[in-house]
N, CA, C and O atoms as CSV, one atom per row, in Angstrom:
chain,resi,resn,atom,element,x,y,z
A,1,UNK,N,N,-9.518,3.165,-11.998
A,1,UNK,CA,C,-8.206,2.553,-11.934
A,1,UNK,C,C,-7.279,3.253,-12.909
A,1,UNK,O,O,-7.716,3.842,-13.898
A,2,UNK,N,N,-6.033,3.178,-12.620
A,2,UNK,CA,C,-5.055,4.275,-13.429
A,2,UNK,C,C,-5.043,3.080,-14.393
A,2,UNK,O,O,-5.469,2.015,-13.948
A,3,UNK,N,N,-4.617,3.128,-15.631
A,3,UNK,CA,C,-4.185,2.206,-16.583
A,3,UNK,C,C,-2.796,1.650,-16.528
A,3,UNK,O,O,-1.924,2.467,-16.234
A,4,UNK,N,N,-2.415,0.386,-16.761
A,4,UNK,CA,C,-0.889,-0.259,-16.549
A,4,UNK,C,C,-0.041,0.252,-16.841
A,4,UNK,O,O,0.898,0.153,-16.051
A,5,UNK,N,N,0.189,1.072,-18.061
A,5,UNK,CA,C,0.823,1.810,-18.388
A,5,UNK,C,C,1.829,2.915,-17.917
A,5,UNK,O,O,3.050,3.064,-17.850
A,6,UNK,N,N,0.378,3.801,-17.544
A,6,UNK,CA,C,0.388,4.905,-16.427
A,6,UNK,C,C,0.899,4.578,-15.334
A,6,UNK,O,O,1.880,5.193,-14.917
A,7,UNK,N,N,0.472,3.775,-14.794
A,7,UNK,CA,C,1.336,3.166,-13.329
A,7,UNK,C,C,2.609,2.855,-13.238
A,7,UNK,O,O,3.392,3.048,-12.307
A,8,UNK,N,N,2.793,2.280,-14.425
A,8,UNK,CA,C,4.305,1.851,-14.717
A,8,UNK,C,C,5.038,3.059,-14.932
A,8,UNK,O,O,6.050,3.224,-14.251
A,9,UNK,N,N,4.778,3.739,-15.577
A,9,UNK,CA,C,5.406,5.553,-16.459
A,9,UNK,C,C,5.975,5.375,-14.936
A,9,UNK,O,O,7.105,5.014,-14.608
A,10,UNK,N,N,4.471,5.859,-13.794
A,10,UNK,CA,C,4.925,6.774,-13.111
A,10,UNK,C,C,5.760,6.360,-11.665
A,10,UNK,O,O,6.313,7.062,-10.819
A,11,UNK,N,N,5.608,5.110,-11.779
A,11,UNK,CA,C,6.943,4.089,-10.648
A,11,UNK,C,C,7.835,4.346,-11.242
A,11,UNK,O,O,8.777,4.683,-10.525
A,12,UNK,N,N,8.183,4.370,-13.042
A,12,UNK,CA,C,9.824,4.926,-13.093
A,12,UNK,C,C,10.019,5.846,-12.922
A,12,UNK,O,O,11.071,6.046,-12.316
A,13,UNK,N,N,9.203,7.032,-13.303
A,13,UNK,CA,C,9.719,8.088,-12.855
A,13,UNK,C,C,10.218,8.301,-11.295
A,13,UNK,O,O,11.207,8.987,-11.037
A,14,UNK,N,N,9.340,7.564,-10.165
A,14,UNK,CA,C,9.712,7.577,-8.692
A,14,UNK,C,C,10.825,6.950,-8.480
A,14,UNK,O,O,11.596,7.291,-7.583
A,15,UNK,N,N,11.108,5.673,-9.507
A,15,UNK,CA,C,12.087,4.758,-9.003
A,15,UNK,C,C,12.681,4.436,-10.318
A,15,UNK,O,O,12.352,3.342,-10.776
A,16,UNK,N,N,13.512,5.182,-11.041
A,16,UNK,CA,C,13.756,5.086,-12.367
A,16,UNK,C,C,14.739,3.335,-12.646
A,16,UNK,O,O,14.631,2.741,-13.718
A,17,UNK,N,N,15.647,2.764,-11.437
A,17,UNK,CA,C,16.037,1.973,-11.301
A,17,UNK,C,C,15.382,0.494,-11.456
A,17,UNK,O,O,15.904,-0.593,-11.703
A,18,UNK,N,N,13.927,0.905,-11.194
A,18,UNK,CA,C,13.505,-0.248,-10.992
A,18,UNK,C,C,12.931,-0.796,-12.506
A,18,UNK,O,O,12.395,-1.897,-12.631
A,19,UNK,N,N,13.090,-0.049,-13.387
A,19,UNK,CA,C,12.490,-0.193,-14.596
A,19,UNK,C,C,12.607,-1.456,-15.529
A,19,UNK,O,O,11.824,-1.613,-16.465
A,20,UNK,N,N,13.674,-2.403,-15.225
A,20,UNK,CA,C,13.642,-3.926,-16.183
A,20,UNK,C,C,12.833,-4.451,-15.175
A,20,UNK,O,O,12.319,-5.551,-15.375
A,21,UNK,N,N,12.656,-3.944,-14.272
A,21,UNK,CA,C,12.317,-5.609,-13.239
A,21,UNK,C,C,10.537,-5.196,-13.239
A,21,UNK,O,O,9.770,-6.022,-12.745
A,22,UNK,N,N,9.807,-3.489,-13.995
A,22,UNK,CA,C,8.911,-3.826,-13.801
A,22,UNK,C,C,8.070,-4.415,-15.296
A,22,UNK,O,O,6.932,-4.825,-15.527
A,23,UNK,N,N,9.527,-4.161,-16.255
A,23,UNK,CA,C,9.007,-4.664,-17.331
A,23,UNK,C,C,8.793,-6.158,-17.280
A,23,UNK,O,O,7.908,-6.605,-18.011
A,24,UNK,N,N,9.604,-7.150,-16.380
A,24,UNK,CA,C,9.163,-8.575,-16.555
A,24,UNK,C,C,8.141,-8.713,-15.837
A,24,UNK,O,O,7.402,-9.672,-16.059
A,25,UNK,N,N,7.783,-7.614,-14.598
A,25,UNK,CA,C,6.296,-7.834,-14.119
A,25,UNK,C,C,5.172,-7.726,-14.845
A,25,UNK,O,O,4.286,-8.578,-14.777
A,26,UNK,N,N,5.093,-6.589,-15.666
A,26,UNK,CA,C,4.185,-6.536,-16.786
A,26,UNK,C,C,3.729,-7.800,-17.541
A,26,UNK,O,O,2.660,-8.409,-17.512
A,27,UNK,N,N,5.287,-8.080,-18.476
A,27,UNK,CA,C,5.063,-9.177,-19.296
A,27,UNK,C,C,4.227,-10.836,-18.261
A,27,UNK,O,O,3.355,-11.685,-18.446
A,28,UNK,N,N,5.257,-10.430,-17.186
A,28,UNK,CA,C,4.138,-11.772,-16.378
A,28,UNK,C,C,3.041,-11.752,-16.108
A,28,UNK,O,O,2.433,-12.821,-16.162
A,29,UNK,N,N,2.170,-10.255,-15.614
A,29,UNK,CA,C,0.819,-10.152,-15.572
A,29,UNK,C,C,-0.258,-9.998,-16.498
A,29,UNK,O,O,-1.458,-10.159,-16.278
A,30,UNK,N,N,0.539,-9.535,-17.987
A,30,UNK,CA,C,-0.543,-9.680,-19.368
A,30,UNK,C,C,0.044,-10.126,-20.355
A,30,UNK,O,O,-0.136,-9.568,-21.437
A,31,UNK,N,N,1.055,-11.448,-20.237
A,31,UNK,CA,C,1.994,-12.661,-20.948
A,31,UNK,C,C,0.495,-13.490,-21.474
A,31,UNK,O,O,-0.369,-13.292,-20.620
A,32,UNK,N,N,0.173,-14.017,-22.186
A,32,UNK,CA,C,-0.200,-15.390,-22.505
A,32,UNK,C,C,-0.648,-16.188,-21.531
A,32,UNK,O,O,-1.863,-16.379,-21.550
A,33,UNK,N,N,0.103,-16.830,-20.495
A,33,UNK,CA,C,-0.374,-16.993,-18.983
A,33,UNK,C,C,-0.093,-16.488,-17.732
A,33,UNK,O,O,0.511,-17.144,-16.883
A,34,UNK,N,N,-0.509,-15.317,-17.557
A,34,UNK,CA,C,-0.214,-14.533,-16.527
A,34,UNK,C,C,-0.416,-15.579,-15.234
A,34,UNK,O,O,-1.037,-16.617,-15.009
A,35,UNK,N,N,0.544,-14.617,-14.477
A,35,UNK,CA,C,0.358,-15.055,-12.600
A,35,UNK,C,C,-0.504,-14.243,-12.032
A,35,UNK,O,O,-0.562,-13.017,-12.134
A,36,UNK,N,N,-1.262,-15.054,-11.348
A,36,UNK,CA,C,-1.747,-14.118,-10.048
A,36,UNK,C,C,-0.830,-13.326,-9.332
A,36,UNK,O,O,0.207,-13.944,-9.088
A,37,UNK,N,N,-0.852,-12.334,-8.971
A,37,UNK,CA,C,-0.326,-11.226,-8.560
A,37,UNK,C,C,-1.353,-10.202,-7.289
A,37,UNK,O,O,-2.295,-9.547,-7.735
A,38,UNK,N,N,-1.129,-10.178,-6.160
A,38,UNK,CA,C,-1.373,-9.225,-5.097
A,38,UNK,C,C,-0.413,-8.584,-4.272
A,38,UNK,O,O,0.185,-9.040,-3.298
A,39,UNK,N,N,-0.339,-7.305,-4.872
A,39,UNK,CA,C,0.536,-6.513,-4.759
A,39,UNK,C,C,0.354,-6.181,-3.223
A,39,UNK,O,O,-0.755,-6.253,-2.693
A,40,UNK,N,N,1.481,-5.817,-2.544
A,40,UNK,CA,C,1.554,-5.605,-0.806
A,40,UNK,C,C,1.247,-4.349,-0.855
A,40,UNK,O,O,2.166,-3.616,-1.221
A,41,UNK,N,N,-0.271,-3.596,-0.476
A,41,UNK,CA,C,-0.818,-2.328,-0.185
A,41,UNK,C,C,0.549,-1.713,0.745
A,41,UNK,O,O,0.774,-2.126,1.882
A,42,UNK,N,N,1.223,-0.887,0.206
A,42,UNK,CA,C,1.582,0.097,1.112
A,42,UNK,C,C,3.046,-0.154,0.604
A,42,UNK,O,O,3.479,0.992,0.479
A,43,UNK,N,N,3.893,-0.885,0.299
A,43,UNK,CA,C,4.977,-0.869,-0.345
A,43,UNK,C,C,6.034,-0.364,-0.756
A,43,UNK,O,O,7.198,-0.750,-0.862
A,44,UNK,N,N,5.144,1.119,-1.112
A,44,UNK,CA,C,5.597,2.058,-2.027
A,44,UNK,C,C,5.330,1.762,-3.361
A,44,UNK,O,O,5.571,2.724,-4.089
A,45,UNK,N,N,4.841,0.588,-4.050
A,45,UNK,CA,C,4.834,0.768,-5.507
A,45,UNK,C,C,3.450,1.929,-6.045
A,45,UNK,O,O,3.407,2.436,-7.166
A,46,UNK,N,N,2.519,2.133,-5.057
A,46,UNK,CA,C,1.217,2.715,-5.213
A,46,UNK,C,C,1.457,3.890,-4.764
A,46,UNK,O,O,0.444,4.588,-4.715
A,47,UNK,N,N,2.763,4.573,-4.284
A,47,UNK,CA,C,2.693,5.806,-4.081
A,47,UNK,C,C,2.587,6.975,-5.567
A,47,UNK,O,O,2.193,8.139,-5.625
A,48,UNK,N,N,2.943,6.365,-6.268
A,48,UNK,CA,C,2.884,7.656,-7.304
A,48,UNK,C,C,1.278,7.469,-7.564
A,48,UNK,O,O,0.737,8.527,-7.886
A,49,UNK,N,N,0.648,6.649,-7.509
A,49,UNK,CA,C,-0.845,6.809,-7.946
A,49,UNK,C,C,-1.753,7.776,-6.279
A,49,UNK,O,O,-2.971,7.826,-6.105
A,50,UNK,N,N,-1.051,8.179,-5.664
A,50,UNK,CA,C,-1.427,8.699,-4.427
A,50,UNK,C,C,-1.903,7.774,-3.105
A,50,UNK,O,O,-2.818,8.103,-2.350
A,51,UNK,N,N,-1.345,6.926,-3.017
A,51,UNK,CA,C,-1.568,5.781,-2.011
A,51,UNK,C,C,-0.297,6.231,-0.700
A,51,UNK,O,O,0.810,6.501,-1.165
A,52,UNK,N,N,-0.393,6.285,0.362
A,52,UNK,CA,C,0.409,6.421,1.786
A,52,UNK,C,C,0.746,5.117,1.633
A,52,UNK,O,O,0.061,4.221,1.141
A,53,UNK,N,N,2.853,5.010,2.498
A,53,UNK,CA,C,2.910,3.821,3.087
A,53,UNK,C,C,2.177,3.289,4.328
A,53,UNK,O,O,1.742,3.883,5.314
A,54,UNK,N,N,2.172,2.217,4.043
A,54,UNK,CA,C,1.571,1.231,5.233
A,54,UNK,C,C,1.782,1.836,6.589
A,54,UNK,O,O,0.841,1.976,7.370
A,55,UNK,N,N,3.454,2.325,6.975
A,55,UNK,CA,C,4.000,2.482,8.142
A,55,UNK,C,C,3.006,4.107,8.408
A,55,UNK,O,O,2.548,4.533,9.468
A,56,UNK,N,N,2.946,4.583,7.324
A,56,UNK,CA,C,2.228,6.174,7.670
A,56,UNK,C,C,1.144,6.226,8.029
A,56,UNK,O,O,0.800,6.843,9.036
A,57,UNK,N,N,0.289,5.515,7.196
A,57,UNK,CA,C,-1.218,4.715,7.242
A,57,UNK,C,C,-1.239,4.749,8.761
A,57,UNK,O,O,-1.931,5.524,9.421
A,58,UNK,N,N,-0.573,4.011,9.153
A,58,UNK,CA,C,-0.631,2.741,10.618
A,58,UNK,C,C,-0.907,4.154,11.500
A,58,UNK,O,O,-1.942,4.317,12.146
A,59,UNK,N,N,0.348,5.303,11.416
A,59,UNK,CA,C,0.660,6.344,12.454
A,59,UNK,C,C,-0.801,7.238,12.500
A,59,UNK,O,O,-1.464,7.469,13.511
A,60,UNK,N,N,-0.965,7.474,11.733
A,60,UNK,CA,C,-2.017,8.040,11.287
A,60,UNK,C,C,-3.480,7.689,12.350
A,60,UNK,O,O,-4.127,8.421,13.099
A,61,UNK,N,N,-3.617,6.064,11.951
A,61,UNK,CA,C,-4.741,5.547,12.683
A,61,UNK,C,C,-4.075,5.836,14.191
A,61,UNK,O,O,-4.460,6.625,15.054
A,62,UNK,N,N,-3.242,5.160,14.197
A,62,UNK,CA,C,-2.975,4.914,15.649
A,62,UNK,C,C,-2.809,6.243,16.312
A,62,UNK,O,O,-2.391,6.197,17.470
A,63,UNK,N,N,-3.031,7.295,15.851
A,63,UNK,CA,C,-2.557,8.855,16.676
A,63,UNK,C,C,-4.384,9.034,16.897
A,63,UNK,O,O,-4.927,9.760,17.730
A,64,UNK,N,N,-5.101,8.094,15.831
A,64,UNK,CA,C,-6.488,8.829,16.245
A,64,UNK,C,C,-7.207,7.923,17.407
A,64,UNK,O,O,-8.190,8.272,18.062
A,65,UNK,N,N,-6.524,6.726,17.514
A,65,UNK,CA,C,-7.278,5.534,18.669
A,65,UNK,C,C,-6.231,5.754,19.996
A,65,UNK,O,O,-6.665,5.275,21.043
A,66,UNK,N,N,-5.063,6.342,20.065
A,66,UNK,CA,C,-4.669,6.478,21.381
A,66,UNK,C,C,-3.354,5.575,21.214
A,66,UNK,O,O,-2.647,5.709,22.212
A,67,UNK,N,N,-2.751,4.618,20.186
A,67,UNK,CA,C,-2.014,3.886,19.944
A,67,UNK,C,C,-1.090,4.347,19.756
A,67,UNK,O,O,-0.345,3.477,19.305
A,68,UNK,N,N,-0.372,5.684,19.845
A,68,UNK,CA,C,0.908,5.899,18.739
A,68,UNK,C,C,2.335,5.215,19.207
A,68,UNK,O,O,3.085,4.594,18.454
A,69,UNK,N,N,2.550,5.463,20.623
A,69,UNK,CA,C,3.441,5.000,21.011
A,69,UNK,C,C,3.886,3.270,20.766
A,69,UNK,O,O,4.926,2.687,20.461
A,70,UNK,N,N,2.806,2.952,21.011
A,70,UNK,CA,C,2.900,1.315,21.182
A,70,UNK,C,C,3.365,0.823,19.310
A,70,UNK,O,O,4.171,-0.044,18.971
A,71,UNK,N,N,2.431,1.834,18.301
A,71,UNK,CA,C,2.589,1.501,17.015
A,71,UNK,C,C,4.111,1.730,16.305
A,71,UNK,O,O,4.595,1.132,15.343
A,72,UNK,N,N,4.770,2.971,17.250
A,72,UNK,CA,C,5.462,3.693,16.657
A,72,UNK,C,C,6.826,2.303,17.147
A,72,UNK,O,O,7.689,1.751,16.464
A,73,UNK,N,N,6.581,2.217,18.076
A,73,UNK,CA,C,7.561,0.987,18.381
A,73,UNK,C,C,7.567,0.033,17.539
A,73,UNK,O,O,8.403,0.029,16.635
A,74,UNK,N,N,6.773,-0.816,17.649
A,74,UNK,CA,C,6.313,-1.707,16.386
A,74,UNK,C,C,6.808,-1.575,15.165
A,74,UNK,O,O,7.064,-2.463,14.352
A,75,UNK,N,N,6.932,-0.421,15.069
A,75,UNK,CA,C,7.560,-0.351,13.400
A,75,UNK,C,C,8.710,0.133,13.515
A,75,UNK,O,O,9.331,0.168,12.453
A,76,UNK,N,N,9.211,0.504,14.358
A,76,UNK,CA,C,10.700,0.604,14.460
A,76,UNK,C,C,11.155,-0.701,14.302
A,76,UNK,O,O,11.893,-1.061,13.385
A,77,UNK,N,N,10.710,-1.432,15.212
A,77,UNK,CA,C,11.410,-3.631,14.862
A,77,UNK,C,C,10.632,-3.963,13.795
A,77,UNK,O,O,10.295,-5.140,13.923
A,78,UNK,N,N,10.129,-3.412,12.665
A,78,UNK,CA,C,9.435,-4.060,11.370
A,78,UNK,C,C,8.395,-5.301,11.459
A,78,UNK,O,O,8.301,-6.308,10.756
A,79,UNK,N,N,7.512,-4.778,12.788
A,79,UNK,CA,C,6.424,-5.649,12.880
A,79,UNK,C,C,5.415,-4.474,12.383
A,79,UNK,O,O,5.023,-3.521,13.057
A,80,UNK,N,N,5.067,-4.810,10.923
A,80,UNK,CA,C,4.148,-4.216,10.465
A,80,UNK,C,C,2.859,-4.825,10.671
A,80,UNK,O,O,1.827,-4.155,10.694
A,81,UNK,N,N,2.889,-6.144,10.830
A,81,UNK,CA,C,1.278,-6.931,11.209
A,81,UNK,C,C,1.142,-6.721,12.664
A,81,UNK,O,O,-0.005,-6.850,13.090
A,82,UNK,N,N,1.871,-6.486,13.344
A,82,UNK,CA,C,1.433,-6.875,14.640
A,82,UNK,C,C,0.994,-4.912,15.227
A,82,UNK,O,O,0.318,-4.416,16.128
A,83,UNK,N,N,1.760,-4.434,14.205
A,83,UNK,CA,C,1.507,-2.803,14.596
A,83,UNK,C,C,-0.122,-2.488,14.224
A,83,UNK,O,O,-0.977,-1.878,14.866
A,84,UNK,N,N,-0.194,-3.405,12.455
A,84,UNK,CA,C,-1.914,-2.895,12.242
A,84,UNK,C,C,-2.989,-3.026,12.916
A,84,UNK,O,O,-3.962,-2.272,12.937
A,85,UNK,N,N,-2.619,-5.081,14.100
A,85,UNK,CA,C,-3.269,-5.488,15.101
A,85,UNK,C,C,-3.742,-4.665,16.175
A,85,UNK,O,O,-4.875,-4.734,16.651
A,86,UNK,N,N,-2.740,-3.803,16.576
A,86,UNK,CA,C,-2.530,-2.784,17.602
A,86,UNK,C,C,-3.745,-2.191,17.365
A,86,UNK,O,O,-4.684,-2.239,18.159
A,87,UNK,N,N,-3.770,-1.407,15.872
A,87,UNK,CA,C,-4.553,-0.239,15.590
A,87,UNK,C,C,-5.996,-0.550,14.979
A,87,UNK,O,O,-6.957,0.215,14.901
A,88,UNK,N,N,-5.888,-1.870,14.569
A,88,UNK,CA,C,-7.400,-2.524,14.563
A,88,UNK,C,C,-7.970,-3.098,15.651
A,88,UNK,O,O,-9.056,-3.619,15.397
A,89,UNK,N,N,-7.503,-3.204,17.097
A,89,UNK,CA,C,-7.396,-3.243,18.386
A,89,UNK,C,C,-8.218,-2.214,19.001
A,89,UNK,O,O,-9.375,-2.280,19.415
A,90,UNK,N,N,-7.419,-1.285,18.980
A,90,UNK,CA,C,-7.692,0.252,19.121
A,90,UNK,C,C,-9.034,0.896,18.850
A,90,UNK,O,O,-9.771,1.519,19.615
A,91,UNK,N,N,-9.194,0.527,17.304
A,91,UNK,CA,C,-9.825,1.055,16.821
A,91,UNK,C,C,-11.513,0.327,16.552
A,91,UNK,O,O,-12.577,0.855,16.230
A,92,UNK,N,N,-11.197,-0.869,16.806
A,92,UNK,CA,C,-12.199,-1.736,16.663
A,92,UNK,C,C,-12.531,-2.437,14.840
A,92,UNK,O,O,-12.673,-1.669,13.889
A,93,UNK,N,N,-12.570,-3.329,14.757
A,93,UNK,CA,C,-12.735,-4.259,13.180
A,93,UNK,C,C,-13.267,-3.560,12.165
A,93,UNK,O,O,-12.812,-3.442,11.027
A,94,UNK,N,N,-14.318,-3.068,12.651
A,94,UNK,CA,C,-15.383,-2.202,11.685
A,94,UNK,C,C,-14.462,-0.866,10.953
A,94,UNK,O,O,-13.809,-0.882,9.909
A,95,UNK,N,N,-14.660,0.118,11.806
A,95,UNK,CA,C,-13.527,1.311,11.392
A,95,UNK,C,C,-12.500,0.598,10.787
A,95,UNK,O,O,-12.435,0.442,9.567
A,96,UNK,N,N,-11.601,0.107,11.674
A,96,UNK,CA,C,-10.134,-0.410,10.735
A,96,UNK,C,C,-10.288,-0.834,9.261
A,96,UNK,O,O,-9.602,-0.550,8.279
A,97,UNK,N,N,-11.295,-1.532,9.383
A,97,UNK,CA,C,-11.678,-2.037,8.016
A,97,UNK,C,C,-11.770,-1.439,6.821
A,97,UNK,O,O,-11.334,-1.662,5.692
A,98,UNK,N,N,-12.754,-0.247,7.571
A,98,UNK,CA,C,-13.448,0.680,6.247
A,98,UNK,C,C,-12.102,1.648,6.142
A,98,UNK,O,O,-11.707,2.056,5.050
A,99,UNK,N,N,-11.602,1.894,7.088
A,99,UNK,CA,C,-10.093,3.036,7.023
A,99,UNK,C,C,-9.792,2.281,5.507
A,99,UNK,O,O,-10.042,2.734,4.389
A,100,UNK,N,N,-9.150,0.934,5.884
A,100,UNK,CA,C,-8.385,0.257,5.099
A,100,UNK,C,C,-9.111,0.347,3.214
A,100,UNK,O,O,-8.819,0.786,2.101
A,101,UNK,N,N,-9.930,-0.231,3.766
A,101,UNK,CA,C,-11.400,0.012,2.396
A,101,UNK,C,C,-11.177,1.501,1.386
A,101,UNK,O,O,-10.960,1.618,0.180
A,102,UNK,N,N,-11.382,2.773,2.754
A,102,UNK,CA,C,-11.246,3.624,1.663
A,102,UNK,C,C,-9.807,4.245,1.362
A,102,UNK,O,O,-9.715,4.893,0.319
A,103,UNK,N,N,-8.876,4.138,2.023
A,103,UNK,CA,C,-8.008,4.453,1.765
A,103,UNK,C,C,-7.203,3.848,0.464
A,103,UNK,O,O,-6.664,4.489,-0.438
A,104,UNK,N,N,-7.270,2.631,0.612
A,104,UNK,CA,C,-6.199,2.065,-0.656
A,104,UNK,C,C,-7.502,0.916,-1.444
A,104,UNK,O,O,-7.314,0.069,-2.317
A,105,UNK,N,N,-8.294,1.147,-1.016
A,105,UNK,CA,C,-9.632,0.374,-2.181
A,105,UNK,C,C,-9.345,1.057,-3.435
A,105,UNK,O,O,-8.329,1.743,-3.549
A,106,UNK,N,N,-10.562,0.840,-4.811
A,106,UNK,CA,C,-10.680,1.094,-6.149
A,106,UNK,C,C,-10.266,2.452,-5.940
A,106,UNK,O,O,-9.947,2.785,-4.799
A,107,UNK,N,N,-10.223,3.352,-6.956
A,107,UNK,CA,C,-10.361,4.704,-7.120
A,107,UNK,C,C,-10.343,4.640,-8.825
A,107,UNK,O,O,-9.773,3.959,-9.678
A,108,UNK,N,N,-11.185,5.618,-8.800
A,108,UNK,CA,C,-11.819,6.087,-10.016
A,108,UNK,C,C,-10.110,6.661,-11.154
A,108,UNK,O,O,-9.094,7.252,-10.787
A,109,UNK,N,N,-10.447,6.221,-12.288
A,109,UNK,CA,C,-9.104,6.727,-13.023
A,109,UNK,C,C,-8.890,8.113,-13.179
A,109,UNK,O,O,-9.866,8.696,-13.652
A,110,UNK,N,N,-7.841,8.868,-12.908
A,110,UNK,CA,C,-7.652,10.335,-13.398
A,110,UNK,C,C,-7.409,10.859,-14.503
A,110,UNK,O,O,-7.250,12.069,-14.664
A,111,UNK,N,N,-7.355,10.028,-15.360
A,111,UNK,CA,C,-7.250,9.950,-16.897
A,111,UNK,C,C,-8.601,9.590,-17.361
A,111,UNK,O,O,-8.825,9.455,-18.564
């Protein structure tokens, strides 16, 4: 896992704007009583740690199960659940799963 820190550095550097709003996220997730927090895989906040958006992810699968068209629509009207349905459809539970698993699961720290 990258360290909080590191993650944070490197979202400002991607998104230098966003920088007060990720300092009150911080303070809320290692405050005294933190919130639960599950961050939306694909977002963009995980791209500087090398994570694909969701919408790329999706194209990706769906170009390898025969889906692209149907997906590519889908995310043009911002049905991102109903596009992954498509491609876990497609692709069958198992695969989709493990796609999902290794793609944006743990990863070892680079530091």
């Amino acid at each position: 896992m990258v360290p909080i820190d590191e993650a944070l550095r490197q979202i400002r550097e991607a998104w230098p704007s966003n920088g007060n709003y990720l300092d009150d996220l911080k303070d809320r997730l290692t405050g005294a009583h933190p919130i639960p927090l599950v961050p939306f895989v694909g977002a963009g906040l995980s791209m500087p740690m090398g994570f694909p958006l969701w919408g790329d992810f999706l194209k990706g699968l769906a170009a390898e199960c025969g889906k692209s068209g149907e997906v590519a629509a889908l995310l043009a009207e911002g049905k991102y659940e109903e596009a992954a349905e498509t491609v876990e459809d497609g692709m069958g539970d198992e695969i989709f799963h493990s796609r999902v698993t290794h793609t944006f699961g743990e990863r070892p720290s680079n530091g």
